[in-house]
N, C-alpha and C positions, 0 to 999 in steps of 0.2 A: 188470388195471385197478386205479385207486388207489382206496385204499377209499372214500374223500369221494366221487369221481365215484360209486361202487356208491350212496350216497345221494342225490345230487343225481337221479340217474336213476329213481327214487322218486319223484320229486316231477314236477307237471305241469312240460310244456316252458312256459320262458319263464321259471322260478321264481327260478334263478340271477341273470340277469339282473336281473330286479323288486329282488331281495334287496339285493344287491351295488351296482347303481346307479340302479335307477326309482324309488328311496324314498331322500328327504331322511331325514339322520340322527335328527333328531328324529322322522321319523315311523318309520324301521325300531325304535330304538327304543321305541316307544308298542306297533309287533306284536311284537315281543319279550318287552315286560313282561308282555303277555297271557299269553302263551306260557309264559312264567314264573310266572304267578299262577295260573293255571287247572293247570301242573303241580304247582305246591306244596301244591296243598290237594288232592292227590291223596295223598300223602306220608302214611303211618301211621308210629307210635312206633317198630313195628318195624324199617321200612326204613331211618327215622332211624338206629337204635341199629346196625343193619347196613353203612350207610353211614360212621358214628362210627368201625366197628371196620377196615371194610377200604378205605377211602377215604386213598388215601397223602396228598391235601391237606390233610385235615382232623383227620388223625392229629396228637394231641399228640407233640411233642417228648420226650425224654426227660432233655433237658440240664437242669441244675438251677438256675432260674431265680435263686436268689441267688448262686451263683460267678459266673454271666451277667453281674447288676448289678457285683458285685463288679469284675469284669473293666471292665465299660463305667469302672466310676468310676477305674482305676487308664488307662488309654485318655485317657480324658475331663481327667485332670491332668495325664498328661506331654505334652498338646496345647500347644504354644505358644499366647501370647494372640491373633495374630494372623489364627489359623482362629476365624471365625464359627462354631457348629452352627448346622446346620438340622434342625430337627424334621418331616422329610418324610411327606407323606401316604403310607400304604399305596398310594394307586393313583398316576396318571400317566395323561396321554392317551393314548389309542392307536394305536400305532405308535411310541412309544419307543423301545423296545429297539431294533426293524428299523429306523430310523430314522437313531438315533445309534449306536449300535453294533454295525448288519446283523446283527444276532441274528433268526436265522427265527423268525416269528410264533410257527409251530406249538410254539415252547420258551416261551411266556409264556402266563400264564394271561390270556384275553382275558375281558370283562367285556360285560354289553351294554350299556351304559351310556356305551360308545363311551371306555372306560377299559380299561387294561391294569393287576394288580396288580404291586406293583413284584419287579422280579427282578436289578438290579442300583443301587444308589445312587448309584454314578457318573453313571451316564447322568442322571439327575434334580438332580443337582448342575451337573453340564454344561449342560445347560439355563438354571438358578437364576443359572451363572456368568457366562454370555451375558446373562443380562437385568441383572443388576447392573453389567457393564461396559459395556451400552448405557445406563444408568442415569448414566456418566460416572467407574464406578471406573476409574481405570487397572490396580490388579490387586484380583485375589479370590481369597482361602482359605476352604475348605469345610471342613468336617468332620461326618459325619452318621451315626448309628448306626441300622440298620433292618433291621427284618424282612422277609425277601423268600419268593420262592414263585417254585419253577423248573417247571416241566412234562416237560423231558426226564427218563425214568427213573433212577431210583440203585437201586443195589444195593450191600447190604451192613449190617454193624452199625453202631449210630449215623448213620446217612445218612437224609435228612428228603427232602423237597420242601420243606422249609421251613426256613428258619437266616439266623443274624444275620450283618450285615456292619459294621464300620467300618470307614469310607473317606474318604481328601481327596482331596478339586480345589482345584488350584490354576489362576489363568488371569491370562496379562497377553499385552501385545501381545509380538508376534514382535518380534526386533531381530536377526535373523539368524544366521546359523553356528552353528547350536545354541544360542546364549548362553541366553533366557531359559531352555530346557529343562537346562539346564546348571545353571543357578540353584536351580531347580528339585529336580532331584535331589542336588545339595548339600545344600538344607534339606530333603529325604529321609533323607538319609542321619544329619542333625546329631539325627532325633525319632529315629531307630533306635540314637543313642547312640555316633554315630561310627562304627559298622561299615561297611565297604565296601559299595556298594552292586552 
């Protein structure tokens, strides 16, 4: 049996269901924050400080936050002018990921809040890029530097749940036979300095 059902089976019959579809978001929500607030002020220094040390989420990084910046600023200057940044929020609404890029849920940290935190940039620039070409751009260049948070396990030294990405989007209409995507990874290939792609 899958472990979720081993819980679900816990709880009174009907509860799945109530959970999942008898409650408008806003109200699952509202029994959720309870659920959340009445667990938090259960919480002692200890559990915290326990939680601090063997919590892979909440584990600091070890990367040395000024090479980081360093890196973003040499990143962030050999950007052509013509990639906008986006200063993207840590979250996203939920279903993102499974959404735009069929990433099972279970790999993203879900939020109750009916937010997902972000685990890839692209996907939220893909989005950003759809609403600025309904906005009447004919094309859009992204470029957005973020912190994400994965849920599927890592193993290994230096490997986080947690690490940075920068990434573009780029989006224009299709014009067939590959052309735009052609386009595309030409000016991929001219920010990578000419190397083949």
């Amino acid at each position: 049996m899958d472990v979720s059902e081993r819980f679900w089976g816990r709880l009174p019959a009907g509860s799945r269901e109530a959970l999942v579809d008898g409650l408008s978001a806003s109200e699952l929500q509202s029994v959720l924050l309870d659920v959340s607030r009445e667990r938090a002020a259960k919480v002692t220094p200890a559990r915290l400080m326990q939680r601090w040390r063997d919590d892979r989420f909440v584990r600091p990084s070890t990367a040395d936050p000024r090479a980081l910046v360093r890196t973003q600023q040499r990143l962030w200057e050999a950007l052509p002018e013509r990639f906008a940044g986006v200063e993207l929020s840590p979250v996203t609404p939920l279903g993102t990921s499974s959404a735009v890029a069929t990433i099972n849920q279970h790999q993203v940290l879900s939020t109750i809040r009916g937010t997902e935190v972000a685990s890839d940039p692209t996907n939220e620039l893909a989005i950003e890029a759809a609403v600025r070409r309904r906005a009447g751009q004919a094309r859009v260049d992204l470029a957005a530097c973020q912190r994400v948070v994965r849920a599927q396990p890592v193993d290994g030294p230096g490997m986080f749940a947690h690490f940075q990405l920068f990434v573009l989007v780029s989006s224009a209409r299709d014009t067939g036979s590959g052309r735009t995507e052609g386009r595309a990874a030409d000016r991929s290939s001219e920010l990578l300095g000419g190397r083949s792609r």
